[in-house]
C-alpha positions, 0 to 999 in steps of 0.5 A: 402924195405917194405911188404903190407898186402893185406887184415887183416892177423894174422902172426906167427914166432915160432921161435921167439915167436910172432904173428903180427896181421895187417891190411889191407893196413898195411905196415912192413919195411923188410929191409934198406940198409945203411953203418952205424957203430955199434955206429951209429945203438945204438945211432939210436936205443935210439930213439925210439926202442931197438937193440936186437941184432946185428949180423955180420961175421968175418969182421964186413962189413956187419950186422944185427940188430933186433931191436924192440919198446921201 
């Protein structure tokens, strides 16, 4: 799943300290849906961006990982 900027915008999330700036026609990739396991998703990460955290519930089915450039 991906976002388009329709137009330059400059966006802030508080809660994580950031402000995004993109431009127009600029895409984000919001989400991906895909089985991986938690060794797959590190060994993704090494290339070319850092997991920052990895959440998941009780039963570790289905995650979450925010990841970031490296």
């Amino acid at each position: 799943m991906r976002l388009r900027a329709n137009g330059a915008e400059q966006v802030r999330i508080d809660g994580a300290d950031l402000e995004v700036t993109f431009a127009d026609g600029e895409e984000m990739r919001t989400g991906i849906s895909a089985k991986f396991t938690r060794e797959a998703v590190e060994r993704a990460a090494r290339r070319g961006t850092r997991v920052e955290r990895l959440l998941h519930g009780r039963r570790p089915l289905f995650g979450l990982a925010f990841a970031s450039p490296r």
